[in-house]
Residue, then its C-alpha position, 0 to 999 in steps of 0.5 A: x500500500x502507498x503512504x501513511x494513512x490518517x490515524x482514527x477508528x477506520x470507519x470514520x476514515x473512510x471518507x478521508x482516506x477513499x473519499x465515501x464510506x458504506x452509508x453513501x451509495x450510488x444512483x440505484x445502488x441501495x443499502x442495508x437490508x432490514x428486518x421488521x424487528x430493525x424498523x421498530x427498533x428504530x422507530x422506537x427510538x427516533x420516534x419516527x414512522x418507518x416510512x420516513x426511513x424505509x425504502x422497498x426494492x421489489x425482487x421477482x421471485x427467482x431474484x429472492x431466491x437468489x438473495x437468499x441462497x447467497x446469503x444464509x443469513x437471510x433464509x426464510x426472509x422473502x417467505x412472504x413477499x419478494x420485497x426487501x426493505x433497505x434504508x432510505x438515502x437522502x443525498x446519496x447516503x443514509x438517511x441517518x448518516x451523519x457528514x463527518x461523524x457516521x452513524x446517527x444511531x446507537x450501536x444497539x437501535x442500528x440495523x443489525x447488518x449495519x452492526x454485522x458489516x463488512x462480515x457476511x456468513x458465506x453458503x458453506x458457512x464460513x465468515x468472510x468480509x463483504x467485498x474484495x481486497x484492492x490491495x492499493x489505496x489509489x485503486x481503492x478509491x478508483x474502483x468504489x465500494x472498497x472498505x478500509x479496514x479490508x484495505x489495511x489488514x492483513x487477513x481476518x483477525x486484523x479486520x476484526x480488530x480494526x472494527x473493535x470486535x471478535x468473531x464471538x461477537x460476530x457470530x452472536x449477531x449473525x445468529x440474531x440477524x439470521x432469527x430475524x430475517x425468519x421471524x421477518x418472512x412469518x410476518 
């Protein structure tokens, strides 16, 4: 990798260093995806009506299939309808990011693939981050959706480590993810 790069917790780095961050998003690309149990939680806590927070993307049925064989986590979460309910952006980010701070959510209101990110449980059921590893900062920033933390370690422990974790802490999040995208297909 090319030069130092800015001191910091990654996430708030992100924006400085690759120029976006994973709550900013490009025309049609769409966020994380939420589950009912996540609309209440934050409902709760903001006061606010799901549909000023929420966005829905319509998926045929294969496409939701498809969803949710590539992501186990998320098996049983299209049960009802093939609709996925995403968080709505407003100026191309999050409707609860917040310029140069991040998050304006608890960690324990957020969605919880939002707490879970960049870790994804794979089919074969090992855990693995997200997105690919540019290796360079300069093609980081030129390629998009790059992820510092994957950037700047060197394999999956230091990844952890970057994101103030642990794999029993992922593991226990993956669980809770994985029962509430259940509960969300049974409506």
């Amino acid at each position: 990798m090319s030069g130092p790069s800015p001191q910091g917790p990654v996430c708030a780095r992100c924006p400085v260093v690759l120029g976006t961050s994973c709550c900013e998003v490009k025309e049609g690309e769409h966020l994380a995806t939420l589950t009912r149990a996540d609309a209440e939680r934050i409902a709760e806590h903001t006061g606010l009506a799901p549909r000023r927070f929420l966005a829905e993307e319509y998926l045929t049925e294969g496409e939701a299939a498809d969803y949710e064989a590539r992501r186990p986590l998320y098996r049983g979460y299209f049960r009802r309808s093939p609709v996925r309910l995403t968080l709505a952006t407003r100026a191309g980010a999050c409707v609860f990011h917040e310029k140069g701070r991040g998050c304006g959510l608890p960690a324990d209101v957020r969605p919880v693939a939002c707490r879970l990110y960049p870790f994804e449980r794979w089919p074969d059921g090992n855990w693995s981050v997200q997105m690919g590893r540019y290796g360079d900062l300069a093609e980081a920033r030129a390629g998009g959706g790059a992820c510092l933390a994957v950037e700047e370690s060197e394999g999956m422990e230091e990844v952890l480590v970057a994101f103030g974790t642990n794999r029993e802490t992922v593991e226990r999040l993956g669980d809770q993810l994985a029962e509430e995208a259940r509960a969300h297909g049974r409506g």
